[in-house]
N, C-alpha and C positions, 0 to 999 in steps of 0.2 A: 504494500500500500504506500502512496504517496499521499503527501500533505504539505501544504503550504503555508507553516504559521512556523515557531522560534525552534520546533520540535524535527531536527533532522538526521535520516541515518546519512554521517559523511562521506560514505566510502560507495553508495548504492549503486552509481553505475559500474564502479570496479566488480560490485557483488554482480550485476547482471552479467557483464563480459566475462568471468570466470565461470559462472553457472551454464550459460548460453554454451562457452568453448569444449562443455563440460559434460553435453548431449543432455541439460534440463533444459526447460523451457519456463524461462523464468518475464515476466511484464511489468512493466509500473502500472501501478491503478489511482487513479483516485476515486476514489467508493462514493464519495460526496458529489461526484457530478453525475452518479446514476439515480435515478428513484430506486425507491425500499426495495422492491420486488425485482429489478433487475440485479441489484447488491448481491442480493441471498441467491438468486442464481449464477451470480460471478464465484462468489462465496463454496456453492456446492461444488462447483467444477474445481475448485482448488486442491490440489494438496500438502503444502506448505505457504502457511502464511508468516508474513514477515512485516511488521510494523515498529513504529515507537509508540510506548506507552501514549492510552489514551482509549475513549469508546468506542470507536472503528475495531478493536481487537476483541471487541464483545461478538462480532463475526465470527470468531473461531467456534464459538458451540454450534455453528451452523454445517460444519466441516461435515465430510462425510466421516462417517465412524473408523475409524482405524486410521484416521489422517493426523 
């Protein structure tokens, strides 16, 4: 997840180019420019989420089980 306010992971694009070189498939999102319902279906196709503290990570009980 991305976000635009004081709260940032520094290194994020490095984490996407290592992930990506790495055969995962990793996206920036920002969860806030979707409505609710599209969210929770971004949310269920995920299997590692990755954020900085905050309510967007209240998404993760949305995860599919075993994620």
């Amino acid at each position: 997840m991305d976000r635009e306010t004081d709260r940032h992971i520094l290194n994020k694009d490095e984490i996407l180019k290592q992930s990506n070189k790495h055969g995962y498939s990793m996206k920036k999102v920002r969860l806030e420019d979707f409505p609710l319902e599209e969210q929770l279906k971004i949310i269920h196709c995920t299997d590692v989420l990755v954020g900085v503290q905050g309510n967007a990570l209240t998404h993760a009980m949305f995860l599919k089980p075993g994620k």
